[in-house]
Structures are given as C-alpha cells and as structure tokens.
C-alpha positions in Angstrom: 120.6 122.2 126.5 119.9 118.7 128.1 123.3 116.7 128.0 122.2 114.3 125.3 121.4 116.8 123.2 123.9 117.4 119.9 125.7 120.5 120.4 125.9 123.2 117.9 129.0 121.7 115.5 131.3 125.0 114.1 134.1 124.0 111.5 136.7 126.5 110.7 138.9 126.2 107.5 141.6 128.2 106.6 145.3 127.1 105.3 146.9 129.2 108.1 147.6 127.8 111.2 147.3 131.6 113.1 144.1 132.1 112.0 143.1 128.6 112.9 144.3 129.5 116.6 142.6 132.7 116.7 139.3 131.2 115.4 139.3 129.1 118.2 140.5 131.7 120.8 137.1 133.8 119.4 135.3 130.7 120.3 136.5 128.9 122.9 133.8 130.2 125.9 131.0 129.5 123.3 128.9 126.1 124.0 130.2 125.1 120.4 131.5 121.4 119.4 135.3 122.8 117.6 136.5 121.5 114.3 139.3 122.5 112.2 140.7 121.9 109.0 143.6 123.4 106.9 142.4 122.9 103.2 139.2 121.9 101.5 139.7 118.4 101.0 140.0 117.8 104.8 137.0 119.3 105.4 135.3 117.7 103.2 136.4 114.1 104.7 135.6 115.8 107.8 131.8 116.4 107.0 131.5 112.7 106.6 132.5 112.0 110.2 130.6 114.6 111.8 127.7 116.3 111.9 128.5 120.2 111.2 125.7 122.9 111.1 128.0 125.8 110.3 130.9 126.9 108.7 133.7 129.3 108.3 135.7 129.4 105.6 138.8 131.1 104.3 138.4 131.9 100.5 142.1 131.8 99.3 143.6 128.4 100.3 146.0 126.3 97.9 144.5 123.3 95.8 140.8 123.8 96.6 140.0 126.8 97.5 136.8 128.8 99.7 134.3 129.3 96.3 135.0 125.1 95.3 134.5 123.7 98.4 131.3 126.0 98.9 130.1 124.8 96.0 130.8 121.4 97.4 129.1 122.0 100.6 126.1 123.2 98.7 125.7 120.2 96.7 126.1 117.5 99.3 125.6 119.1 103.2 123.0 121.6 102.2 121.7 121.9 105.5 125.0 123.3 106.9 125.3 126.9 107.0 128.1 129.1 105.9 130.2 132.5 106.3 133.6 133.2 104.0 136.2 134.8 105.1 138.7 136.7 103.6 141.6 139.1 103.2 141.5 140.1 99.7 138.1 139.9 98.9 135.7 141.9 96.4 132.2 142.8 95.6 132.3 139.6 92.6 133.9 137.3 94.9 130.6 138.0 97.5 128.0 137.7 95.0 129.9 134.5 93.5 129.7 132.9 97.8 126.0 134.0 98.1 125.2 132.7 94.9 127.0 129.2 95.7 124.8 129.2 99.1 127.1 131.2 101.9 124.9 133.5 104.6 127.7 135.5 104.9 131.2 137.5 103.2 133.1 138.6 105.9 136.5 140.3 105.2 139.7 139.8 107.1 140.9 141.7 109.8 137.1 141.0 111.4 136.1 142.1 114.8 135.6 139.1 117.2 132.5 140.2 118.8 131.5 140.8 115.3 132.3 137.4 114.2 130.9 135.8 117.3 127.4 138.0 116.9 126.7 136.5 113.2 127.8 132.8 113.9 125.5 133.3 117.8 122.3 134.0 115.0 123.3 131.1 113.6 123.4 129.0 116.5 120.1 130.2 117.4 118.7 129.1 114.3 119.8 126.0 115.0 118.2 125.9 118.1 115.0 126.9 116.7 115.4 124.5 113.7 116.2 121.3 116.3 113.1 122.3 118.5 110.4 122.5 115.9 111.6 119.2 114.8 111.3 117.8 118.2 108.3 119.0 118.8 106.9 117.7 114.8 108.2 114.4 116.2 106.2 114.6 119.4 103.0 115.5 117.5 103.5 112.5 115.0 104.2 109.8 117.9 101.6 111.0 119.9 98.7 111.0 116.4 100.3 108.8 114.5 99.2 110.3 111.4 101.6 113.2 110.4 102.9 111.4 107.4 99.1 110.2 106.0 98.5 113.3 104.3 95.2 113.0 103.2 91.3 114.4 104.2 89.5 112.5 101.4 86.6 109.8 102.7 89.1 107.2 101.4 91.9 108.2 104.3 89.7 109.0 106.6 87.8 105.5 106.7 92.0 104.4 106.1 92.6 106.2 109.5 89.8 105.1 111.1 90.7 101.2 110.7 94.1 101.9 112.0 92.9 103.0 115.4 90.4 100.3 115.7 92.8 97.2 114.6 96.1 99.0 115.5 95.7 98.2 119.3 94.3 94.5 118.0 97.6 92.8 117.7 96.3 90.9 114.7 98.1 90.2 111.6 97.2 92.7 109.2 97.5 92.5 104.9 98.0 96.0 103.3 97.1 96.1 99.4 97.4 99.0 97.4 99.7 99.6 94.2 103.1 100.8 94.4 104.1 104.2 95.9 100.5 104.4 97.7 102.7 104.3 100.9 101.9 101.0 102.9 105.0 101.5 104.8 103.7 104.7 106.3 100.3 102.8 107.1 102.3 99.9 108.7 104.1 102.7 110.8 100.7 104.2 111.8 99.5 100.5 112.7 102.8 99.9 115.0 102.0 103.6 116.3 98.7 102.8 117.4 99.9 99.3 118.8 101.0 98.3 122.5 104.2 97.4 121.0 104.7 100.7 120.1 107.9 101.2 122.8 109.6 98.4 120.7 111.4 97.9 117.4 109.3 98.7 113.9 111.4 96.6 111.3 110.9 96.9 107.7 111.6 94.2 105.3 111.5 94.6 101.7 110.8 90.9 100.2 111.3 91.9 96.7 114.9 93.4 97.2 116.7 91.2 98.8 118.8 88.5 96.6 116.7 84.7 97.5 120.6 83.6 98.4 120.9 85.4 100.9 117.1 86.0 102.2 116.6 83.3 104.8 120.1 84.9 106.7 118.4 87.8 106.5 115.0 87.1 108.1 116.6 84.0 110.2 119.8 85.1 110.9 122.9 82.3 110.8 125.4 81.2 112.9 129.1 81.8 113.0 130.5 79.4 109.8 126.7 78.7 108.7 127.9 79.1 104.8 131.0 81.0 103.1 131.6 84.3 104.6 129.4 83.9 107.6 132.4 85.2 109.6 130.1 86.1 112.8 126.5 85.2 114.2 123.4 87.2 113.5 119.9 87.4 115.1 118.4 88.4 111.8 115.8 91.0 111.0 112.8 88.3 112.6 114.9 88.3 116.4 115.6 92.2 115.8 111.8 92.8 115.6 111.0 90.6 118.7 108.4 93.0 121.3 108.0 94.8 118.3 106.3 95.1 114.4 107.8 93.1 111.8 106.4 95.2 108.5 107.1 92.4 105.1 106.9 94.7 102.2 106.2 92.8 98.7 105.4 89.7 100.4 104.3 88.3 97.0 108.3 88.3 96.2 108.4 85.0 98.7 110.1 82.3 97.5 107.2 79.4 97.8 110.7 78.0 100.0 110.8 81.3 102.0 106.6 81.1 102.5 107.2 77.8 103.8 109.7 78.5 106.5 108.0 81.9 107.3 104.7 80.1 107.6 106.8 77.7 110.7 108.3 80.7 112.1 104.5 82.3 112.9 102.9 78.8 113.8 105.9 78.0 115.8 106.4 81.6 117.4 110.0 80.8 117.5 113.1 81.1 115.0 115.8 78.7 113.3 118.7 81.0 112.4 120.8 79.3 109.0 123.0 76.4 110.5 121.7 76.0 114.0 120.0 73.4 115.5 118.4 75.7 118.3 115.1 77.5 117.9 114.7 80.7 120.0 111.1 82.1 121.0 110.3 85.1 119.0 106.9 87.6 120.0 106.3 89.6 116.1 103.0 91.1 115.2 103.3 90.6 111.3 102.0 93.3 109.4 102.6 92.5 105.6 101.8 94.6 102.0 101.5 93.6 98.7 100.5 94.9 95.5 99.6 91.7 94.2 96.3 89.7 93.8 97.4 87.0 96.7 94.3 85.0 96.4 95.3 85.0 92.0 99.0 83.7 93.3 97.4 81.2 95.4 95.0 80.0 92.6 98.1 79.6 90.2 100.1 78.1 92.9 102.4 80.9 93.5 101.4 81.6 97.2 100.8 79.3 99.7 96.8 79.3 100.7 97.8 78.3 104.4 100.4 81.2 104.5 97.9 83.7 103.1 95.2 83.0 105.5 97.7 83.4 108.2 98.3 87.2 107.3 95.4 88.6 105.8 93.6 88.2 109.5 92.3 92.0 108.6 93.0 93.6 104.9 93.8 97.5 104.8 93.6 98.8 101.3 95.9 101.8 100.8 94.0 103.6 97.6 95.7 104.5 94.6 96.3 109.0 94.0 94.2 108.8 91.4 91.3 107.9 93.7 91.4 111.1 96.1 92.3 113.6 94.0 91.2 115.9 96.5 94.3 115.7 98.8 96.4 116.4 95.9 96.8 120.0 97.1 97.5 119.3 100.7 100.1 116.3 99.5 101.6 119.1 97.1 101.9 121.4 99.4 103.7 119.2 102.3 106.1 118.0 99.9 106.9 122.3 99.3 107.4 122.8 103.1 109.4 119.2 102.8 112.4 120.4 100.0 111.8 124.3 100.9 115.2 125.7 101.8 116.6 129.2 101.9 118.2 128.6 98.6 114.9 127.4 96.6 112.2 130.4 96.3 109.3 128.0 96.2 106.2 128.4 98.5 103.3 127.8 96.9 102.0 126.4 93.3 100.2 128.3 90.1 96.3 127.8 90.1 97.7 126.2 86.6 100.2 123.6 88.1 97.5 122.9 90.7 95.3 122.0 87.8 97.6 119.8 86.3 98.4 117.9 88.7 94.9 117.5 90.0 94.1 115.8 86.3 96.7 113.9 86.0 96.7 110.0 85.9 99.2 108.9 88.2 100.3 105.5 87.4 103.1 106.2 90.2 100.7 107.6 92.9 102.1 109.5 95.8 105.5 108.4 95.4 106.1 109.9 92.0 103.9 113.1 93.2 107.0 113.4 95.8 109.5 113.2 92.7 107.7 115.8 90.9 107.3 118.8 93.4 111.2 117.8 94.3 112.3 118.6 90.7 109.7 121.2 90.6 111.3 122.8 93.8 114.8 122.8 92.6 113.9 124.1 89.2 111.4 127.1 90.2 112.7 130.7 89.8 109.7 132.0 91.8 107.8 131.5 94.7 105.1 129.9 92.9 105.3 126.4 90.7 104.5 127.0 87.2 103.6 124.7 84.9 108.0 124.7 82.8 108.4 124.0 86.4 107.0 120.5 85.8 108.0 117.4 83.3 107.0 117.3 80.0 104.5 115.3 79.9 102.8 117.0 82.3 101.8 120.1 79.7 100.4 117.7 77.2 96.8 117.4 76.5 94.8 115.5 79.1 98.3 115.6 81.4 99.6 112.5 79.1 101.8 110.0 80.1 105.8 110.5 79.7 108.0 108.8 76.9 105.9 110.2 73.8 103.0 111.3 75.9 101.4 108.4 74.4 97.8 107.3 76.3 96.9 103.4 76.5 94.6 102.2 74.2 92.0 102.0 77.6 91.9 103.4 80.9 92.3 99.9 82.7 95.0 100.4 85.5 96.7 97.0 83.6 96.6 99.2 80.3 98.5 102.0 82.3 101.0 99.2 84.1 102.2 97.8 80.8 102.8 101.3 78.9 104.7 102.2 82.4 106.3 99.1 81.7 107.3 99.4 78.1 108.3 103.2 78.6 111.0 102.4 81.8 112.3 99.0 79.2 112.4 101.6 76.6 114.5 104.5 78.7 116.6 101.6 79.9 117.7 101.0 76.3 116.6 97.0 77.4 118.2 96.7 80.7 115.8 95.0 83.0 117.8 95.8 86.3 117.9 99.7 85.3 113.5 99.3 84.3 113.0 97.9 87.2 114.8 100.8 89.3 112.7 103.5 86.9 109.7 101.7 88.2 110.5 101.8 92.0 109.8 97.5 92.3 112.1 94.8 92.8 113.7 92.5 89.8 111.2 89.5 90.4 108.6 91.6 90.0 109.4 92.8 86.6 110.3 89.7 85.5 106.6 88.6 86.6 104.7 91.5 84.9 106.7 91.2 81.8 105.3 87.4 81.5 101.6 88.7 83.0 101.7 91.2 79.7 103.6 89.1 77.6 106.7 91.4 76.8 109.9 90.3 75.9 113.0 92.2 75.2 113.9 92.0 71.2 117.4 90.8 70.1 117.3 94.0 67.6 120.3 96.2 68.1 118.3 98.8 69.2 116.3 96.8 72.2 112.9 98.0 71.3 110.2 96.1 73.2 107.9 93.8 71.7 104.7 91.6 72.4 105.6 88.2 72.5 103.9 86.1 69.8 
C-alpha cells in the first residue's frame, strides 16, 4: 500500500494483560495499525478516536463483557468487523455473537497461524472494500454524475445543461422542491467547472440562526462581538478559487441580501468588525424552492439580488415527475444500506408497484428514508410490501398520518396536509415540524402564514385554519 494510505486498524480486547501480549506477539510482523484495550468501555472510547476495521474480542471480561459490547459495536461502528474469543465458550454463546453481528467464534487456546489466517481474510476484504471505493470515486469525479440517478427525459435534458453551463462560470439558480437533490446538481455543476481543483462549499441559508449568519458567510475578526475569541475567514473566503453552493437562498435576511448582493458586485469581502475588504474569486451557484420572482413582487427578495443569480435557472424536477427512475433510485439506495447483516437485494414486483404510484410529497429524499427502514426491517432478500410504512399499503398509496388525501391534487394541497400532519406528530412544536419536514424554521413559519395555519391554544395542540 502507498504510504498515505490508512492501514488496516486491528483492536484487541481482553481483561488479561497475557493475552493482550500474545495478541500482539501473533501480530506484530503483520502490516496492521495495533490497538488494545482491557475492558469494553475502553474500547468503546477508543472507537471514537480511531478508525478500526476489525476486532477481537474476549467474551468473559468484568463490567461489560464480549456479547454487550458486540452488541454495541453493532449498533454504532457497523462497518467494523469482528471475531470473539473465548475460553469457556458454547454452541449458545456462538449463535448469540453471530446473531449480534461477529464473523467469527473462536475458542481459547487458538492456534496463531489459525488466528492470523481468519483476521489475513479480513484484511483482504478490506483491501477489496477500500479499492472499489476508490475506484467509485474516480468514476464519479471523472462523470460527474454517479449521484444523479436518473434516465428519464427530465435528467437527461438536467444532465445535459450541466455540461453545457458547468464549464460557463455563470451564476446559476437551481429550483425544484425539497429533497429533489439540488445539492447533488450544484456538485455536478462544480464538477463540470474549471474550478473543479478548488473548494465546493455548501451553505444552508435556512439553518443557520440570522445572529450569527453574516460571521458565518463574512467571517469576524478577533473581539468583533461577545465570544469572538479568534478570527475567521468565513465560509465566502473558504470557497475563494472555488463553488460557493447557497442552499434556501429565499431564507436571506432582506439585511443578508443586501450585503451578499456587495459582496458579488464588489468581488471582495468585509469580515464582522473589520475595516479591510479582501478580494474574493466565488462562482455562486444558489437553490431555492421558492417562487423568487413572487418574493420579489411582495418585497421579500431583492429584484437586483435575484437578477444577479438567476444568470441561468436549472430546474431539479420533483419524483413524482419521472417515475420511471424510481426503480433504478430504489435499487441504488439497496446496494447503498446493503450490509452482511441485512438480507436485502432486490424489491417484490408488489413493493416496486407501490412505490412507482405513490405521490411523493418528499421526492427522492424521503424515497432514501423508505428503502433504509425497508432494508433494516426486511427478513428476505426481497422488499415486501410489511417491509414498507403504513401508508404505503393504503388504497391509491395514501399519504401518512390517517392516510388521508387532499381535497385536490395541487402540489400546495399536498404541502399543507404535509404541513398539518408533521404539526400534528409534533404534538404543536414548530421546531420538531419543521425537522419532520427536512426545511429550516423560517420556512415553516412562512408556509404556515402562506396556508394560513396557526397552532390552537387547546390542550391538545390540534391545528387549525386561521379565521
């Protein structure tokens, strides 16, 4: 392996300071990074520090022992890999480690070439594992594409206009709804870019505080406000030579819009509390699921701002849309949350259907959600339809919360029943509805006024329509 590479991380855990030293004697010749621990707990701390691929653990240790922190390992570092040993080990005790996720059940006094032979398989998977992920990596950088699943006319003409205005260098506006994934398309933008050697910084306008914002984007000198205990470039001066992607740029303070606006006339940056502006080369590539030119009419947006980014508009179209590259979408996400614990492969012709007919109102973003529960619930290889929520065996693939349907198929029918369904499973809490929904505070706060909802004072914080 080239010398930047990681090395192949063993940890060893066992309560006995002899078998700690022969582990290590075993090892010692093999191209391994060495850790050791003498009871669970300290592994476990340990995991946080590094980054361990495989493990060996004794089974009877005081306080925690081999089964419980298996278990922990399982639910937290599933990717690492691991054998028990033991002296006084049985035939329940095995099925019990394989069950909680171990490869192997080894029992004490083991043979070192032994030993060494099953942890050298594991090491090799490793190997394998890191490769293909290089090469994935290479394949995406080179394209640019890998994570825009999608073969529908609606991607492909998508695809197209990133390589023709990628290389541009032009501000570029992305609408689409939430979850249609204009991040990945700004990525794909900066890909196809000449800036692509440089920084791809992402910004999401909608969830950061407004007191704390402008420090953010601008950066602040050393004892610019309370707290400000050093200087920072800010997230602007981080992307300089590089892509500066504004997610939610309809969150803007009209303040914020004003001193952005400066920033990209300018081509320099004010940081909080100085008086020195410093040269700054961005290509802006912003997003929005918002009608700009409607915030600009109601005075929301500024129009001077808004001609500024939307030099060329990308669209990024909602699931419902192409519901041809459900299956492929489907199926990446499968490969994505596959492991050797989860038997999942494929999906049912009858999940498939569901899914194909269903609405939506979360696009790709909530079809992610749903294979990951679906993987981590199925008992086969295949996804069945109890694999997925409720809601999605109701007639006509209904909607969640009551699988009650909007009273019209209007996308603002289906955004206000989303709405009242995340208020209702939030028992009223406006910072928990706006987390069910994926979208930053200000933004619920707007669409609740846009549908003219309002949280009752009843003890029971149903949601009602404002009067």
């Amino acid at each position: 392996m080239l010398g930047n590479q990681p090395r192949f991380c063993l940890l060893m855990v066992d309560d006995e300071s002899a078998v700690l030293s022969a582990l290590k004697r075993v090892f010692r010749k093999e191209p391994y990074d060495l850790q050791i621990a003498s009871n669970g707990s300290d592994a476990l701390v340990l995991l946080k520090q590094v980054k361990v691929h495989a493990a060996l653990i004794d089974l009877k240790m005081p306080e925690m022992d081999g089964l419980t922190l298996l278990e922990e390992i399982h639910r937290h570092h599933r990717h690492v890999k691991t054998i028990i040993l033991t002296g006084c080990g049985g035939v329940q005790e095995a099925v019990t480690a394989m069950k909680l996720g171990a490869v192997d059940f080894l029992e004490k006094p083991f043979e070192s070439e032994s030993l060494k032979s099953r942890v050298a398989q594991l090491h090799q998977i490793w190997k394998l594992e890191t490769e293909n992920r290089r090469l994935r990596e290479q394949i995406e950088c080179k394209f640019g594409f890998e994570p825009l699943i999608g073969n529908s006319l609606a991607m492909l003409n998508l695809k197209k206009m990133i390589v023709r205005v990628g290389p541009a260098d032009a501000p570029i506006l992305i609408q689409g709804e939430t979850g249609t994934g204009k991040e990945l398309i700004a990525q794909a933008i900066h890909r196809h870019s000449s800036r692509v050697n440089s920084n791809f910084v992402p910004v999401d306008c909608g969830a950061i505080n407004e007191s704390v914002i402008g420090s953010e984007l601008f950066g602040h000198v050393k004892g610019a406000f309370t707290g400000a205990h050093s200087t920072t470039v800010g997230l602007i001066r981080t992307a300089d030579g590089g892509t500066l992607f504004l997610d939610e740029i309809g969150e803007l303070s009209l303040n914020m819009q004003v001193k952005l606006l400066r920033t990209i006339q300018e081509r320099e940056v004010r940081p909080v509390g100085s008086s020195t502006s410093y040269p700054v080369d961005v290509r802006i590539v912003s997003a929005t699921n918002r009608d700009l030119e409607e915030a600009v009419a109601e005075a929301e947006f500024r129009e001077d701002l808004y001609y500024r980014l939307n030099v060329v508009v990308l669209r990024a179209p909602a699931l419902r849309e192409r519901p041809e590259d459900i299956p492929l979408l489907a199926r990446y996400f499968i490969r994505s949350f596959a492991s050797e614990y989860s038997p999942v492969k494929e999906l049912s012709r009858e999940a498939l259907q569901c899914l194909t007919t269903y609405h939506w109102p979360g696009n790709v973003r909530e079809l992610e959600n749903v294979i990951r529960r679906a993987v981590a619930m199925g008992a086969g290889e295949k996804i069945q339809l109890e694999d997925l929520p409720a809601s999605f065996s109701a007639p006509n693939s209904e909607m969640a919360t009551g699988g009650i349907l909007p009273s019209d198929s209007s996308l603002a029918a289906y955004e206000e029943l989303a709405i009242r369904n995340a208020l209702t499973r939030s028992d009223g809490n406006r910072k928990r509805a706006a987390a069910i929904l994926k979208i930053g505070e200000a933004t619920l706060y707007r669409k609740l006024a846009k549908y003219r909802l309002k949280q009752s004072q009843t003890q029971d914080n149903t949601i009602d329509s404002a009067d």
